[in-house]
N, C-alpha and C positions, 0 to 999 in steps of 0.2 A: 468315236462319237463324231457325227457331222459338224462341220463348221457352218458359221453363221447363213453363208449363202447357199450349201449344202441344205441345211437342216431346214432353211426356207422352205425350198423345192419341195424336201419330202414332206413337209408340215402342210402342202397344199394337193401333190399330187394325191399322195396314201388316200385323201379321203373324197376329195373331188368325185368320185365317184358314184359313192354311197351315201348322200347326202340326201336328208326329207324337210327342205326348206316349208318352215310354218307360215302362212300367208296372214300378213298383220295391215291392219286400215291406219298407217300411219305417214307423215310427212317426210321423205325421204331425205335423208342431208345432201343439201348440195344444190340436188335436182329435185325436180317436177315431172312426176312419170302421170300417165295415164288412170283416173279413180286413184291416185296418194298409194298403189298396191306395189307393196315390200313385199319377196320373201326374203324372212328371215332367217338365217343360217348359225345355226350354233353345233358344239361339239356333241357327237356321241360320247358315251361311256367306253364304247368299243374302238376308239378312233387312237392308235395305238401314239401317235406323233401327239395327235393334242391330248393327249394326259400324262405330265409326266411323271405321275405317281405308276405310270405304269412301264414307266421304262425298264433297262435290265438292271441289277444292280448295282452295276460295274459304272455304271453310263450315272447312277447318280450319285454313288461314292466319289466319282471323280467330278461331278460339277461342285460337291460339298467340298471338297480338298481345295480346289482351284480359290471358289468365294473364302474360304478360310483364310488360304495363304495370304489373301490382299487383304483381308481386315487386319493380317497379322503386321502386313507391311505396313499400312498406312496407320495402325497404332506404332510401330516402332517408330515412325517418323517422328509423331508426336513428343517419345520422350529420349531420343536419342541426342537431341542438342543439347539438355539440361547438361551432359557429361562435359558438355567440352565448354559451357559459360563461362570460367575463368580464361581460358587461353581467347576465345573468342571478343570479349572484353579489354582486353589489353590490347586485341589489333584496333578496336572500333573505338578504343580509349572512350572506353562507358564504363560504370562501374557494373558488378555481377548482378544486379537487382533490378536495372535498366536492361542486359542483355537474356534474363530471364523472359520477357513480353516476347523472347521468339517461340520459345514454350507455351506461354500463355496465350498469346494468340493464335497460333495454330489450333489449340485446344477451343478457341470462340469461333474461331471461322469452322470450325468444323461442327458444333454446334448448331448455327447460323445455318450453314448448307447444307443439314437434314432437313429443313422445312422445304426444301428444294427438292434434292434427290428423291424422296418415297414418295411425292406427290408423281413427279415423270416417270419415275417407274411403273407408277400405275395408269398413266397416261399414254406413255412411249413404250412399253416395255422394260424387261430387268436389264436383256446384254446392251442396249443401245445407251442405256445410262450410265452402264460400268463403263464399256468401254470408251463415252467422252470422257468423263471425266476422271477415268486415270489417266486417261491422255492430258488434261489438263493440268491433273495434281502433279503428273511428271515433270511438265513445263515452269512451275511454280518453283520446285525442289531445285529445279535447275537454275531458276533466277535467283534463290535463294542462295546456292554454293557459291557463284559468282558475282553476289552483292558489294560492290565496294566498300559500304560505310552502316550503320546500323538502320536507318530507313528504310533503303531499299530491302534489309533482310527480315524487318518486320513486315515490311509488305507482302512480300511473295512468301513468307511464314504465312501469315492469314488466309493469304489466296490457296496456299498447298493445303489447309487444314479446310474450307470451303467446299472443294473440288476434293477432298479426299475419303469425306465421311460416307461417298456410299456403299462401299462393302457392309458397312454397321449398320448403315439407314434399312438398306433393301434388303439384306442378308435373310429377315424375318421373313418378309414376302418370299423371299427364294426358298428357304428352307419347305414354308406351307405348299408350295407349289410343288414341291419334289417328294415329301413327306406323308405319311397321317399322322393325327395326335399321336396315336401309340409310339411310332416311330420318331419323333423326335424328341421324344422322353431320353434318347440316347444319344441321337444327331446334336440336337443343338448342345448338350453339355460339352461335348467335343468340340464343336465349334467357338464355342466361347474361350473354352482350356485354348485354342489354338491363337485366338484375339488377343489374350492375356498375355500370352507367350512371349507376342511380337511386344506389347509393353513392358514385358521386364527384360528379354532379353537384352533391347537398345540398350539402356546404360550400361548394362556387364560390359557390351561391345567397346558402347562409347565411353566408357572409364581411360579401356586400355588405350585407347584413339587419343586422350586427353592426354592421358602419361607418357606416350608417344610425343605428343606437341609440347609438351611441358620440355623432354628434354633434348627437342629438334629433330627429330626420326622422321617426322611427318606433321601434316598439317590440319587444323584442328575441320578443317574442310571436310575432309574425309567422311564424319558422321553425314553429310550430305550426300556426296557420291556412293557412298555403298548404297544408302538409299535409292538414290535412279536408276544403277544397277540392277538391282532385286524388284524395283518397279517396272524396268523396262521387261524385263523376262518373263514376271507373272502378266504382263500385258501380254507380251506376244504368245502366252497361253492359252489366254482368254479367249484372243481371237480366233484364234486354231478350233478351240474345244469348246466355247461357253457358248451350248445356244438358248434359245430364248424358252421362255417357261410360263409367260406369262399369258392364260388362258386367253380374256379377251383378246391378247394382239397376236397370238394362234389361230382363232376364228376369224379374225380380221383379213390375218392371211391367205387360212382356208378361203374365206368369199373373194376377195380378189382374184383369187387363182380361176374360180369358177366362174362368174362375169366374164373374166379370158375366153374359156374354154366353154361356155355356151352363150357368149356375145348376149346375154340378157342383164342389163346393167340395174334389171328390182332385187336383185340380190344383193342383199347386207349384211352388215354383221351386227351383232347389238348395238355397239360402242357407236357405230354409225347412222343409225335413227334416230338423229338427234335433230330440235331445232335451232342448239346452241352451235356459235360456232367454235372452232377449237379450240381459240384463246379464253373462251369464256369458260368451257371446259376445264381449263386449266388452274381459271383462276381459281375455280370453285373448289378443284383437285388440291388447289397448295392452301386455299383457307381449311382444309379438315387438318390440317393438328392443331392450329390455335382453339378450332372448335375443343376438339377432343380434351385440349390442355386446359380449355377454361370451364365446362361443364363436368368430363369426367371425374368425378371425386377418384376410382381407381387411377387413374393417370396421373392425375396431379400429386396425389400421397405417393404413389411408385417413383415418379422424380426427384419425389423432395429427399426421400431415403437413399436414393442411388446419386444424388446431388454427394450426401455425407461420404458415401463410400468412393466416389472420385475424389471430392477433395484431399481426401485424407491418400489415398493412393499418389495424386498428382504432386500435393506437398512434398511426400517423399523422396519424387527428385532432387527437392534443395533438402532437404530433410534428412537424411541420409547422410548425405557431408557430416552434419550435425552427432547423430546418435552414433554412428560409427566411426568417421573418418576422424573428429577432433577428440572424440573420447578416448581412442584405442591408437590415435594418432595414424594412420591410417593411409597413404598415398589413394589418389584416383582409380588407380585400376583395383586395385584392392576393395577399395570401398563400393564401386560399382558392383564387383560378384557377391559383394552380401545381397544383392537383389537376388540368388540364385534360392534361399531361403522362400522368398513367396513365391520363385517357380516354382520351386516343388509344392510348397504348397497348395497350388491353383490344379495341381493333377492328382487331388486327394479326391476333389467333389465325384470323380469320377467312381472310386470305389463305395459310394453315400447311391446310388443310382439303381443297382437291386437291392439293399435295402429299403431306400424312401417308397420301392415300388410295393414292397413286401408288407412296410407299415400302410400304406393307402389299402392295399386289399383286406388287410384285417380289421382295418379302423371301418372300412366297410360294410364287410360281414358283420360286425361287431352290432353296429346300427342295423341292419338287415333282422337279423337276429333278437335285439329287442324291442324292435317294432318302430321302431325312430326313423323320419326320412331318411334315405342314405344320400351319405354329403355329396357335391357335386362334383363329377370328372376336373373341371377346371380349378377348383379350389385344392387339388388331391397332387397337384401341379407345387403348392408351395411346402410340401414337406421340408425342402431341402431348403429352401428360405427360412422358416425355421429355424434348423439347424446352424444356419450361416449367422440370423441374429445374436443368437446364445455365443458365436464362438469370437465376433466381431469387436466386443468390448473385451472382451478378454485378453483378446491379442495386444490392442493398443494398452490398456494398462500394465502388459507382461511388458513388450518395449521401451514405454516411458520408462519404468521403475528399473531396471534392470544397465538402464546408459548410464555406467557409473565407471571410470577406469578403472579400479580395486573388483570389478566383478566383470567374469571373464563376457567376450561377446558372444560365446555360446548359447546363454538363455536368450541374447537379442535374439538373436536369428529362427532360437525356436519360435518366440512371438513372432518371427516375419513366416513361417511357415502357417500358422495359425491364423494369421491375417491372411498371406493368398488363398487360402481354403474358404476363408469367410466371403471375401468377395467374389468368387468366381460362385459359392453356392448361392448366394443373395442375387447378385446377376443374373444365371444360370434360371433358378426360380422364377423369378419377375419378368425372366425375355420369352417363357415358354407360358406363364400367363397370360401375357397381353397377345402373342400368339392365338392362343386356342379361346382367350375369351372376343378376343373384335375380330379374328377371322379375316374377312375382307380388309378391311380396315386396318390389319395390323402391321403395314410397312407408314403409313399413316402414324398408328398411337405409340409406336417406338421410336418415328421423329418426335413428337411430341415429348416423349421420356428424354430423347437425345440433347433437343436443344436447350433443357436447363441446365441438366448436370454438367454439361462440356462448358457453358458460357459461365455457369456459376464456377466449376473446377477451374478450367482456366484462369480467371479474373484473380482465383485466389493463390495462384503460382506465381507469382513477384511478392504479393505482402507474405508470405512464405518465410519466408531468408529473413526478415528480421523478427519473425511470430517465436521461430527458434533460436535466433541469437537473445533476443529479449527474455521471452516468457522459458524457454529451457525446456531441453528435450520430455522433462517430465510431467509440467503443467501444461505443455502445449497438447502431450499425446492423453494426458486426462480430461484435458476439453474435449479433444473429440471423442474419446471414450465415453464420459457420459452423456452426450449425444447421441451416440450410435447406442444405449441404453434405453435410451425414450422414444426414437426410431424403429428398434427392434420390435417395440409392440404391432408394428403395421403388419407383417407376415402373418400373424394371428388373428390378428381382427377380420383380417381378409378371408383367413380361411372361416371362422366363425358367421361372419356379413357377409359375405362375397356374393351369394347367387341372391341374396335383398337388394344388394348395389345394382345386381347388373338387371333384375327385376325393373328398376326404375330408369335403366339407360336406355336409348336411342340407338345405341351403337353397338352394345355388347350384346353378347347374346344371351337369352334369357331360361331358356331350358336346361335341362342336364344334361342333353348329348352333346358331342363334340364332334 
């Protein structure tokens, strides 16, 4: 695959050629041409560079690997410090509940800096947003490992969680641009399973990192530098191989190229016929999630749901210690590979994926057959949401009830299997609805979903630690069980309401195709 200045070239040359600019009576940005006359320049269908659903499909299994692997990294960031908070704590002489807010704010700045990243992405493009600001979240990680005292390391926490969200912001948008619907009925579940990954592997990792520091082998540091590591390397991949996907700033390209090449500077690209100037552009681009978050009833109910299923995941970091380590007594490294339970977990949804497809065609037919509208594409999306609500309080009432030392930690873990299952399919669900129902829009309405659940999961990772010393591993994980009971109803309702919701939105799309 070409690299970024590669893939330019070819995005402008391949079609320079065969170009049938539409001639439009409008105000040219910038300039003052002769009679206000634009031609305007958009993509063929045929234009093999600007579409990259039409790539090979080697060319986009590998830009979906690449965006995976960095969602996976900069979730591992996120929960990789929870491991080492006691040794971390003793250097910064804070106690473990103070040194928690490096967790938690990571988890808000990165919330916070979705409303940023999927507006420029669709402003600037996808690769020119990745690749700032993993350059930046690098720089953070890196202030962060060599923080003298605990300020400094909240701070550049925050800034790294900030700069780090947009593999997860954009990820949507890149997916749709490489994808069709059909097609990421499969992509994105994988994708997600990959996200997950990077969150539960970090503490396995950083257990052993802590137990190491605990008895001087190494220093509790280390959950940081492996971090810049594995960021610095999926950067210098990105750079090599990630190019740009995002149709406007293809056409944009393509017209520049030809303004060059036939010195007639009425040619534009859409993006460019504008009277706004770019900042104003901008601004307007970063106010659509708060739009989206305070009008769309779909957005706002998908947050609040996915709000329950971070906290309850992010808890887990201090939480864990609790249901495992002081139950069953337990050392750090030990305790951390009980997270290896919701990895596995999290790659069940995967075998739910010809099934849910298999119940969507027949719940089809079925309506087809007795004369009932048949349900719509986009709502045939939350089967497996569904599935994930039913199996979400389950799991937490199996974990609570079952943290007893007289009863082995075998049933825990099966409930940690059960619980990565339920979130990755509830996720999974909801990330490939707001996809295929707001379309354009949808690097947009997943900031919007992004920045509650991370600012609200975050916030609730310091009162954590005393929610389970106080209330006990088994009233705490029954609060959020029946919670995630009264929650669960939304997957349903959506599928019942969904195409009346999106009937009355502005943004969503309102028909049954996709």
């Amino acid at each position: 695959m070409a690299s970024i200045l590669q893939y330019r070239k070819i995005a402008t040359l391949e079609a320079v050629e065969s170009f049938s600019p539409s001639i439009v009576e409008l105000q040219p940005y910038g300039e003052t041409l002769d009679n206000h006359e634009v031609l305007l320049v958009d993509a063929k269908s045929n234009e093999l560079a600007l579409n990259p659903r039409s790539w090979r499909l080697y060319q986009r299994i590998l830009y979906t690997v690449l965006v995976t692997l960095v969602g996976a990294i900069v979730s591992w960031a996120g929960s990789i410090t929870s491991a080492a908070a006691k040794a971390a704590s003793e250097e910064f002489g804070v106690s473990e509940t103070v040194e928690s807010l490096a967790t938690g704010l990571y988890f808000i700045g990165f919330g916070l800096g979705s409303l940023v990243a999927g507006p420029f992405s669709e402003t600037f493009g996808r690769n020119i947003t990745y690749t700032v600001t993993i350059s930046l979240f690098i720089c953070s990680v890196t202030g962060s490992a060599l923080a003298p005292n605990i300020k400094t390391q909240l701070v550049f926490r925050f800034l790294a969680g900030f700069f780090g969200n947009t593999p997860l912001t954009c990820a949507g948008g890149s997916l749709a641009d490489l994808w069709s619907p059909e097609e990421r009925g499969t992509v994105v579940p994988l994708y997600a399973v990959g996200v997950f990954d990077g969150s539960v592997l970090a503490p396995i990792v950083g257990g052993w990192i802590a137990q190491g520091a605990s008895s001087g082998v190494m220093s509790w540091r280390w959950v940081e530098w492996i971090t810049i590591i594995l960021s610095a390397f999926f950067l210098l991949l990105i750079v090599i191989f990630l190019p740009e996907t995002y149709a406007p700033v293809l056409v944009q390209w393509k017209t520049h190229h030809i303004r060059v090449r036939t010195r007639d500077r009425r040619h534009r690209a859409p993006i460019e016929v504008t009277k706004e100037p770019l900042l104003k552009r901008l601004e307007r681009a970063m106010h659509r999630p708060f739009a989206l978050l305070i009008r769309e009833l779909i957005i706002f109910t998908i947050a609040l749901y996915l709000i329950l299923v971070y906290v309850v995941f992010f808890t887990f970091l201090n939480g864990f210690p609790f249901i495992f380590g002081e139950t069953h007594q337990w050392g750090p490294g030990l305790t951390g590979t009980a997270f290896l339970s919701i990895l596995i977990g999290q790659h069940l949804p995967l075998f739910l994926i010809p099934v849910t497809r298999k119940w969507a065609t027949m719940y089809t037919a079925k309506r087809e057959a007795s004369g009932a509208q048949e349900v719509d594409p986009s709502e045939n999306r939350l089967w497996m949401a569904m599935v994930g609500a039913v199996a979400l309080p389950i799991s937490l009432f199996w974990l609570g009830w079952t943290a007893y030392p007289n009863i082995s930690p075998w049933p825990g873990l099966a409930g940690g299997v059960l619980f990565g299952f339920a979130c990755v399919a509830i996720y999974t669900s909801f990330y490939m609805y707001v996809i295929g129902v707001y379309a354009a829009y949808a690097a947009s309405g997943l900031a919007s979903t992004t920045v509650l659940r991370y600012v609200v999961a975050g916030a609730m990772v310091p009162p954590s630690i005393p929610m389970y010393a106080q209330l006990g591993n088994q009233w705490t994980l029954t609060l959020f069980g029946t919670l995630s009971i009264v929650m669960g109803t939304l997957p349903f309702v959506f599928f019942r309401y969904g195409l009346a919701l999106r009937n009355r939105s502005p943004f969503a799309k309102q028909t049954a195709t996709t």
